[in-house]
C-alpha positions in Angstrom: 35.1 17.9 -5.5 36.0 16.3 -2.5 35.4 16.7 1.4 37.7 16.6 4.3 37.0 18.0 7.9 39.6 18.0 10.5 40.4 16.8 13.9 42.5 17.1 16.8 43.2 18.8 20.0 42.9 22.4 20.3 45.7 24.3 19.4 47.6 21.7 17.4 47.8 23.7 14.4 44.3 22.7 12.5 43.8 26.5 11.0 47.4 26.9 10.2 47.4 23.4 8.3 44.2 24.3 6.5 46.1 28.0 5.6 49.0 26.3 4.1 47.1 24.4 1.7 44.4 26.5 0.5 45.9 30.0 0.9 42.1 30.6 2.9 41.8 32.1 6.0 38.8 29.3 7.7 38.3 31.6 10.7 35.5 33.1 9.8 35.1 35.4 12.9 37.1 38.3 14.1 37.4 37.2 17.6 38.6 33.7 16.3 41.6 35.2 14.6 42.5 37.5 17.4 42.5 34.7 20.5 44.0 32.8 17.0 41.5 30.3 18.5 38.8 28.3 16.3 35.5 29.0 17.9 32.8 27.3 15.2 33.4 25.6 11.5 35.8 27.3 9.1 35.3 26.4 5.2 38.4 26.5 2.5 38.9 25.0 -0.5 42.2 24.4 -3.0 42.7 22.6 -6.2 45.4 19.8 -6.4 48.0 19.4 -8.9 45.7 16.8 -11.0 42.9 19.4 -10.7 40.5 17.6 -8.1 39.5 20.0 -5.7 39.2 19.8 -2.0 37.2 21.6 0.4 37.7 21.6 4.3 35.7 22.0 7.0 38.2 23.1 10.1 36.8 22.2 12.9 37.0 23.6 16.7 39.4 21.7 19.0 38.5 23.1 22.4 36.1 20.4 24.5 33.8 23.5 24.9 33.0 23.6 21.3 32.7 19.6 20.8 29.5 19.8 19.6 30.4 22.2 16.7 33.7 20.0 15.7 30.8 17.1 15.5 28.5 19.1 12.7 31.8 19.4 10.6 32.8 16.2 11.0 29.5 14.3 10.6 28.9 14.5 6.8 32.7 14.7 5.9 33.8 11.1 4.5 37.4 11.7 5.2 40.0 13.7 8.0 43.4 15.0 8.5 43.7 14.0 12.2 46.0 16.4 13.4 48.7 15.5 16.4 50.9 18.6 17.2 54.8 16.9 17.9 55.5 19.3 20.8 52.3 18.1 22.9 51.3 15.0 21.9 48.3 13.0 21.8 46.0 15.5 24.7 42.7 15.1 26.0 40.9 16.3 22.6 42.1 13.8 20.5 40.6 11.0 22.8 37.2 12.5 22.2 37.6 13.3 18.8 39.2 9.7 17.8 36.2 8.2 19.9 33.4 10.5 17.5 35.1 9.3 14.2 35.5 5.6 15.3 31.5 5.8 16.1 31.0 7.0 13.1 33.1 4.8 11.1 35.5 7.4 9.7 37.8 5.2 8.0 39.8 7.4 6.0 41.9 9.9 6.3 45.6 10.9 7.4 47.2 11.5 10.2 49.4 14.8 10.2 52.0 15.5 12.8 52.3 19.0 13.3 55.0 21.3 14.7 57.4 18.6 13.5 60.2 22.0 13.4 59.7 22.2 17.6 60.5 18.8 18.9 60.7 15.2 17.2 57.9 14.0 15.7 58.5 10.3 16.4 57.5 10.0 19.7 54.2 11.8 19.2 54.0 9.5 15.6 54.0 5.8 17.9 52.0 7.3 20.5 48.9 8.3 18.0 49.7 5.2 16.2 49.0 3.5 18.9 45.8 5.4 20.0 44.7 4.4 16.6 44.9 0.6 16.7 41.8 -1.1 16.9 39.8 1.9 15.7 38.6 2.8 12.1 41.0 4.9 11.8 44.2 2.2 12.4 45.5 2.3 8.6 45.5 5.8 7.9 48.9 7.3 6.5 50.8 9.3 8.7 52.5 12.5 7.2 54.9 15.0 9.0 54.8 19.1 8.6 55.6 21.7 10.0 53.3 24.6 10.1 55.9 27.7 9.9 58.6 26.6 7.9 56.5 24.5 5.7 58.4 21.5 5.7 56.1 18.1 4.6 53.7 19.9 2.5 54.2 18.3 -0.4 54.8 15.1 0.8 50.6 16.2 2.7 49.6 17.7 -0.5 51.0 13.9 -2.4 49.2 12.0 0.4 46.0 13.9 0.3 45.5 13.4 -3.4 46.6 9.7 -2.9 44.1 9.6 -0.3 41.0 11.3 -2.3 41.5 9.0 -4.9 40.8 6.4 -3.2 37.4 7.8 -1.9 34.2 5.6 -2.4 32.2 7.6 -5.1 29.2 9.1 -4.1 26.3 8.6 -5.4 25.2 11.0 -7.4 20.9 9.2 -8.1 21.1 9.0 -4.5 17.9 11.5 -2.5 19.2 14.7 -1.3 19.9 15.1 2.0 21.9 18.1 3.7 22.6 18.6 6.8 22.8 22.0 7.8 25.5 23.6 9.1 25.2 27.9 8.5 22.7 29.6 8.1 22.6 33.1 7.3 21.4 36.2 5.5 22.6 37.8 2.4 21.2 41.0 1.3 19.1 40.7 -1.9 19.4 37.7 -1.8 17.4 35.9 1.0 18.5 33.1 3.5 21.3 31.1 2.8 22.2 27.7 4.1 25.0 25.5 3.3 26.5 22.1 4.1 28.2 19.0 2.9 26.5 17.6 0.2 26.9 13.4 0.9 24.8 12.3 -2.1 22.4 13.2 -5.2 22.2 16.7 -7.2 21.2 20.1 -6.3 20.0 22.2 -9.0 18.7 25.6 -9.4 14.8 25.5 -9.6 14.3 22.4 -7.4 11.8 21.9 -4.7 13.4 20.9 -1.3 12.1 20.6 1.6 13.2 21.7 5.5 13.3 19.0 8.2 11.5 18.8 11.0 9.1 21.8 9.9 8.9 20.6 6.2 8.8 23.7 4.9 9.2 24.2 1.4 12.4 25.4 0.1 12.3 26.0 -3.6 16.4 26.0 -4.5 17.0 30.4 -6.0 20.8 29.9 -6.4 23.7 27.8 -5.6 27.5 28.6 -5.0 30.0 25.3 -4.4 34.1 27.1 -4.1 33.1 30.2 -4.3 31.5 30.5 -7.6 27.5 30.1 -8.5 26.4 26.6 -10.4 23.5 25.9 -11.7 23.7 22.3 -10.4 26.0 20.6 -7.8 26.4 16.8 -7.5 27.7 14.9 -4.4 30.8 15.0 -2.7 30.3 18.7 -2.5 30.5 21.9 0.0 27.3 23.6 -1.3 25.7 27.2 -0.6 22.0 27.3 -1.2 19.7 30.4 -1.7 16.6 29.4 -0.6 13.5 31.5 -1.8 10.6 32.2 0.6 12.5 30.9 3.7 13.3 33.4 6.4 16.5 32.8 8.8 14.6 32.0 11.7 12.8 29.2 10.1 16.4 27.4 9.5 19.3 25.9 11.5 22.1 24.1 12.1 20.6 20.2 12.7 18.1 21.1 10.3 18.2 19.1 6.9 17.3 19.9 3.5 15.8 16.5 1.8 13.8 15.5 -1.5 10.6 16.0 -0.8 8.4 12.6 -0.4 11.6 10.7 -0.2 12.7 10.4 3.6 10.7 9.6 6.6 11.7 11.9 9.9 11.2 9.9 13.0 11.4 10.6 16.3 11.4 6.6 17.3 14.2 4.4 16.2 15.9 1.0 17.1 19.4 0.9 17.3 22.7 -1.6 17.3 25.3 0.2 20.0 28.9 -0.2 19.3 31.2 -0.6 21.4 28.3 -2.3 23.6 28.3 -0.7 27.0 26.0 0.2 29.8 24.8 3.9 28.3 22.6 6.1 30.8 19.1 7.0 29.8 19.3 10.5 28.8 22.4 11.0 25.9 22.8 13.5 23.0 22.5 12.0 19.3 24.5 13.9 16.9 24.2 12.8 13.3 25.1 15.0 10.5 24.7 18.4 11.8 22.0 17.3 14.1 22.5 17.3 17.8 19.0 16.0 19.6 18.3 15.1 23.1 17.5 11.4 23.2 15.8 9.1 25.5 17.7 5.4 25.5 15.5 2.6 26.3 17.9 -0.7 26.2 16.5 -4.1 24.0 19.2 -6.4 23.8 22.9 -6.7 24.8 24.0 -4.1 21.5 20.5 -2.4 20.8 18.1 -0.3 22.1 15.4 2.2 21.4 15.8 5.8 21.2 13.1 8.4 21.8 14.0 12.0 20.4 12.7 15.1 21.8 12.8 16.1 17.7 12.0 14.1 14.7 15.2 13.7 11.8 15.1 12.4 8.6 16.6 9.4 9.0 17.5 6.0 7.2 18.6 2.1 7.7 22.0 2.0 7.9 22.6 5.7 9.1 25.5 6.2 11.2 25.0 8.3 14.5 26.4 8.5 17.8 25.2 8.9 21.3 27.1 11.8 23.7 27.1 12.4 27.4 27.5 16.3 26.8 27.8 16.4 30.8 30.7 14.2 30.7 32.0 15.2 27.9 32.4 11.6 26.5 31.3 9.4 23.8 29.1 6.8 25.1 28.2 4.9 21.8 28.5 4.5 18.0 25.2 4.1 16.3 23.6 2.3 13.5 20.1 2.8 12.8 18.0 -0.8 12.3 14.9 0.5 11.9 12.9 3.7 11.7 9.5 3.0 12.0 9.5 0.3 15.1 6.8 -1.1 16.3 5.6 0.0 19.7 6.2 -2.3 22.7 2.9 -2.5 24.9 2.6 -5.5 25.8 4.7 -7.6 28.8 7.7 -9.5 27.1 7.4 -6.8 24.1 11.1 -5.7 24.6 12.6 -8.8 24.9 11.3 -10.1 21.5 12.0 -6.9 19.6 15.3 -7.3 21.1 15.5 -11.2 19.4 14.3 -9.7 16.2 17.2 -6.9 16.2 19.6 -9.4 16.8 19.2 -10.5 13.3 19.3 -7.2 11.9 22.7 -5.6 10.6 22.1 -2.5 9.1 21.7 -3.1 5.6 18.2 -1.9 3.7 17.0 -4.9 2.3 13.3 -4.4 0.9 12.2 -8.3 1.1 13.7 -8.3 4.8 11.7 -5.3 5.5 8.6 -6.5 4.2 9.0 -9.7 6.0 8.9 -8.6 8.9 6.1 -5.9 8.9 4.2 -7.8 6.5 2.3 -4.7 4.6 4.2 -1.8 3.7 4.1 1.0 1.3 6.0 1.0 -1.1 7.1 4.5 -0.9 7.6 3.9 3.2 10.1 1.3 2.3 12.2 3.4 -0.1 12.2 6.4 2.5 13.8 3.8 4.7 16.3 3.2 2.0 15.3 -0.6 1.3 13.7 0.7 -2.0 11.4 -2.5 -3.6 11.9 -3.5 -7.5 8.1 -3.9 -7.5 5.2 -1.0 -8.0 3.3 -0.2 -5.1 1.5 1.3 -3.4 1.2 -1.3 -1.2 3.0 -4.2 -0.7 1.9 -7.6 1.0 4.6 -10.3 2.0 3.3 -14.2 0.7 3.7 -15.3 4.5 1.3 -12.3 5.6 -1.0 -12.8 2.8 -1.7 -16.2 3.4 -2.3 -15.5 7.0 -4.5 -12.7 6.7 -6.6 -15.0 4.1 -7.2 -17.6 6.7 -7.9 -15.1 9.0 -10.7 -13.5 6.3 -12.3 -16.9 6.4 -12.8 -17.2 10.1 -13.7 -13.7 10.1 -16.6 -14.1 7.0 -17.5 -17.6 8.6 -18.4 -15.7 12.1 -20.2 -13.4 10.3 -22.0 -15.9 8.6 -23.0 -17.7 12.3 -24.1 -14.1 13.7 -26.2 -13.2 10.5 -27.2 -15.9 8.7 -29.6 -13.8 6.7 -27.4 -11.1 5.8 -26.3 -11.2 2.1 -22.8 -10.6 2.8 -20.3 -9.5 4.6 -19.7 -5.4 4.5 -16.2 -5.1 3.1 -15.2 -1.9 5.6 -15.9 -4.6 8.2 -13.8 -7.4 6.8 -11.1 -4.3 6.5 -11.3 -3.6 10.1 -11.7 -7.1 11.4 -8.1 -7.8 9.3 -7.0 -4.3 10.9 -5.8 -3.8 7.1 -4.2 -0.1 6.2 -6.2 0.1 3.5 -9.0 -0.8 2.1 -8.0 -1.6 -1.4 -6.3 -4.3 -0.2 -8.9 -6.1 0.7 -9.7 -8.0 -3.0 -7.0 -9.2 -3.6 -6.8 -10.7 0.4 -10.2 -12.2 -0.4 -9.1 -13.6 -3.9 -6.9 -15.5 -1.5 -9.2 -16.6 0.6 -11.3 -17.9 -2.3 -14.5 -15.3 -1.3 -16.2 -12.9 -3.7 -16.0 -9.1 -3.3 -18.6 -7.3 -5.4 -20.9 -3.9 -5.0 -18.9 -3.8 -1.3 -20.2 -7.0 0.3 -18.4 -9.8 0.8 -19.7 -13.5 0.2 -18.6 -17.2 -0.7 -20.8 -17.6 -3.0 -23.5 -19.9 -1.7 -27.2 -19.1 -1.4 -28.0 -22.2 1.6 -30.4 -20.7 3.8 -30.5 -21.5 7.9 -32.5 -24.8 8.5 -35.1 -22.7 10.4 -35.9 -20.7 7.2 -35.8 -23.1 4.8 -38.4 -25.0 6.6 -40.7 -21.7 6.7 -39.7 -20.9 3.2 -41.1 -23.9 1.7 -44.3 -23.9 4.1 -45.0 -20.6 2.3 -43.7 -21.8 -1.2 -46.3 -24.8 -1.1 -49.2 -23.1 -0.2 -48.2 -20.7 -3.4 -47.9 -23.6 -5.2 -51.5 -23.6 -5.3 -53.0 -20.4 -4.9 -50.1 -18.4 -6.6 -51.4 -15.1 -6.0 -53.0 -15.8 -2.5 -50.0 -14.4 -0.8 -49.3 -15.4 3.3 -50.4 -12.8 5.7 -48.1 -10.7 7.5 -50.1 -12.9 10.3 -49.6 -16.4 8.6 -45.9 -15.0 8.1 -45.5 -14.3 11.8 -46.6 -17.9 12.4 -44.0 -19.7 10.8 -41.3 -17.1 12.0 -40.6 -15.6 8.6 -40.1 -11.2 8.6 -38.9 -9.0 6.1 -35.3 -10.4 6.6 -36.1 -13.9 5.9 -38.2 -12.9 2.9 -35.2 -10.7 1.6 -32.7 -13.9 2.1 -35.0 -16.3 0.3 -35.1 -13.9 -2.3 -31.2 -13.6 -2.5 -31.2 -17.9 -2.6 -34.4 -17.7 -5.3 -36.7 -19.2 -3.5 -38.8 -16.4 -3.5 -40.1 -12.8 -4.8 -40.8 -10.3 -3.0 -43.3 -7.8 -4.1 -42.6 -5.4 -0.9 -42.7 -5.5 3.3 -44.0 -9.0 4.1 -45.4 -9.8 0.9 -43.6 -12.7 -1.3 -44.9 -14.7 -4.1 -43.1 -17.3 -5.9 -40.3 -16.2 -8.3 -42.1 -17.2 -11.5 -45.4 -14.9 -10.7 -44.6 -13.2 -14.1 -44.6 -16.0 -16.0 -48.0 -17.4 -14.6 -49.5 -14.1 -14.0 -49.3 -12.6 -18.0 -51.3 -15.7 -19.3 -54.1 -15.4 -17.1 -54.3 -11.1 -17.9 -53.8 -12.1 -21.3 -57.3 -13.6 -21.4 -58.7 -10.5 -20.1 -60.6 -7.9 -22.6 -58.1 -5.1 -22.9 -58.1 -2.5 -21.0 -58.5 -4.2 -17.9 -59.5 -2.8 -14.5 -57.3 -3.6 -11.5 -60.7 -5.4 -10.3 -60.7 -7.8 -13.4 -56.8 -8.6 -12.8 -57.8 -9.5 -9.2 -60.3 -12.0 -10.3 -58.1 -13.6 -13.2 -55.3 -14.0 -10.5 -57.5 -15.2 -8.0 -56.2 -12.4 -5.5 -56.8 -9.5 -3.2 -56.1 -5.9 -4.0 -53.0 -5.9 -1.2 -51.7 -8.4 -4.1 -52.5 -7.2 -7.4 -51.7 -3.6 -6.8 -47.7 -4.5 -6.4 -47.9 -6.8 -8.5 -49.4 -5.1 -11.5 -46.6 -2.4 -10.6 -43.7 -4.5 -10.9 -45.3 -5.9 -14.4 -45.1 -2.1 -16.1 -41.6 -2.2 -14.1 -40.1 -4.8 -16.3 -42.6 -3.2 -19.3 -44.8 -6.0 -19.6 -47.4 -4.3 -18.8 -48.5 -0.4 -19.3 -51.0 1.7 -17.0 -53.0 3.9 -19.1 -54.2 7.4 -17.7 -57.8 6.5 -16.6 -56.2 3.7 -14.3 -56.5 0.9 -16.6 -54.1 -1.7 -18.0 -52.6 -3.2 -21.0 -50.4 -5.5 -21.9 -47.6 -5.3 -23.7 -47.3 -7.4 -26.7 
């Protein structure tokens, strides 16, 4: 199937051309077909000769109903521009011409209606030249006439010609469809439908409703008037939606692959053609249609602000409408939809450097480049989907510089706690201002620093100067008196507390027993040979006198020997060791 909307001035015989080739009625409403006046989008469809089928969206002409002509023409890929030989090129076809140029409408054919009520030339080198320079300058021109039928089939030839010619859509591509009816059908539920740009619908599948992300689990689907059990892109599509009452769905609303778009409600733009644009605008896209706030960057590109998020990607083409004025102020294409924010002086000016270089086209390495971490599943909702697994995704530039920054960052820790074993690793990840903590290894990898039981260290055991001194004032008075531990006194002395014990320990200059006591690290080894000439059992008072030691001493001590099982307490408080 293929898609084509229409466009024109009001009253240049749209309908009538639509009702000629489909044998459809696309006035939907009673009070369109009696002021024979279209009001909102009308939908037929026909099959051509070599059996590709067509389906129309006939839009309103009337500068009233603008905004409606824009959610049929919005999706559609290709338009029969319609000119009406009696009139002329009118006010409508400026405004229409200027939303299908934004939106880079490129084909399509230009019909001449009415050609039975005056010539048709005059009105053929007048649209002709309206048309030059736009994206519309090489479409085919065709002349009909509406009531005696003259030119159909030369329309229905060009038409085919022209579908044929159609980019294929992509049918892997994520679902996104834009809304635009929504409406009831009873026993069946809501119904919503729209033109499907690219991907598959299928019965069963689990969609989900931008902005409110509802779910939307997919109960039926009709495309031309029959029911499908899947639809692929180009398509007019009818979806019964299960669970999903009509006020929770409108026009501008989308229906997307769950997990597979990001909406935004901030995004940086290029403008085209570039013009002064005031600061309060409507963007239409698709079916959408959302006040926006326009901040100018640079001489093409600026921020918008929306007063509602859309599911939007890189590349997207939108454009920007004075409703007021009833005037296209801008085309749109969408740079980038997650932005950074500008806060700081100068901000603007350098996002406005940075957009300079941008073009439109998703490109994952770019993307990455220039945030420097990224999900990968962030980058594929913004349509620059990464070869590589995720989730998260570090650019060689940003890693390197988030390594050097890790040493600074574990060397200052290392000058304000010199005793501290490590560094925490959720304060490395903060100091870094990472996204995540599990990136954190491989960022200290990098850096050539340890992570291990969530502290972070370089691997040396050096102790300040300070200590070291006090460390081996206390280690040679061991050396003699092993077990004649310093006093919590003595300790205080030579500016040693529990914190400098538990470094030395770390470095294995010492062993600590508990608070403020510390013996040398090979108390084991000379304290079993000295118990070992001790009649077994022993009493804690005969260990103190082998060990040449006070109780505050051999009572930890004797305790960490059953610990490591060499020795074993017996039940009327005496010991034995373990041979």
């Amino acid at each position: 199937m293929r898609v084509v909307a229409t466009a024109g001035h009001v009253d240049h015989g749209k309908s009538t051309l639509i009702r000629r080739l489909t044998g459809m009625e696309p006035d939907r409403w009673a009070e369109e077909r009696r002021r024979g006046l279209t009001l909102d989008l009308g939908f037929a469809w026909t099959e051509l000769a070599d059996g590709c089928s067509v389906a129309f969206v006939d839009v309103p002409g009337h500068e009233r109903f603008v905004p409606n002509m824009l959610a049929g023409v919005g999706p559609a890929p290709a338009v029969l521009f319609v000119v009406a030989a009696d009139e002329g090129w009118m006010p409508q076809s400026d405004e229409h011409l200027d939303a299908l140029n934004a939106l880079g409408v490129s084909d399509g054919l230009l019909v001449i209606t009415r050609s039975d009520l005056a010539d048709p030339r005059p009105a053929l080198e007048q649209a002709r030249r309206r048309l030059r320079g736009t994206s519309l300058e090489e479409i085919p021109p065709v002349l009909v006439s509406g009531r005696t039928g003259a030119g159909f089939d030369d329309l229905a030839e060009a038409l085919d010609a022209m579908l044929h010619q159609l980019p294929p859509a992509d049918a892997d591509a994520d679902v996104r469809l834009w809304i635009d009816r929504a409406f009831v059908i009873r026993g069946a539920g809501t119904v919503v439908t729209g033109t499907l740009q690219g991907g598959e619908v299928r019965v069963g599948d689990q969609l989900a409703i931008t902005p409110s992300g509802l779910d939307a689990p997919v109960r039926a689907l009709h495309a031309l008037g029959s029911a499908e059990q899947s639809i692929s892109a180009p398509a007019r599509v009818a979806v019964n939606l299960r669970g999903v009452d009509l006020d929770q769905v409108r026009r501008g609303h989308a229906l997307i692959t769950p997990g597979r778009w990001l909406t935004t409600d901030v995004l940086d733009v290029r403008l085209h053609p570039t013009a002064d644009v005031p600061r309060d605008l409507v963007l239409h896209i698709g079916s959408a249609a959302v006040p926006a706030r326009v901040r100018p960057l640079g001489i093409d590109t600026a921020r918008l602000t929306l007063r509602e998020a859309l599911p939007l990607r890189i590349g997207d083409r939108a454009l920007l409408r004075d409703p007021g004025g009833h005037r296209v102020r801008a085309g749109v294409t969408v740079l980038d939809v997650r932005p950074p924010p500008l806060r700081r002086r100068g901000a603007a000016r350098l996002r406005a450097d940075v957009l300079a270089g941008m073009d439109g086209t998703p490109d994952w390495a770019d993307e990455l480049r220039r945030r420097g971490i990224a999900r990968a599943d962030d980058l594929a909702a913004m349509g620059a989907e990464p070869p590589t697994a995720g989730p998260w995704l570090v650019s060689e530039q940003h890693r390197a510089e988030l390594a050097a920054r890790l040493r600074e960052v574990f060397a200052e820790h290392r000058r304000a706690r010199p005793l501290h074993e490590g560094m925490p690793s959720g304060a490395a990840a903060r100091a870094l201002d990472l996204p995540d903590p599990a990136l954190l290894p491989g960022i200290a990898a990098e850096a050539s620093l340890h992570l291990a039981a969530g502290l972070l260290t370089d691997g040396t055991t050096a102790l300040p100067d300070r200590v070291a001194r006090a460390v081996e004032a206390v280690r040679s008075g061991l050396r003699e008196h092993p077990f004649r531990a310093p006093t919590a006194e003595e300790l205080a002395e030579l500016g040693i507390g529990d914190r400098e014990l538990a470094a030395a320990e770390r470095t294995g200059a010492l062993l600590r027993l508990g608070p403020g006591l510390a013996l040398l690290p090979d108390a084991e080894r000379t304290a079993l040979p000295r118990l070992a000439e001790l009649p077994e059992p022993f009493t804690l008072s005969e260990a103190k006198r082998a060990l040449d030691t006070t109780r505050r001493v051999a009572v930890p001590l004797l305790e960490m020997l059953a610990r490591r099982g060499r020795t074993r307490r017996l039940p009327d408080g005496t010991h034995r060791l373990v041979r």
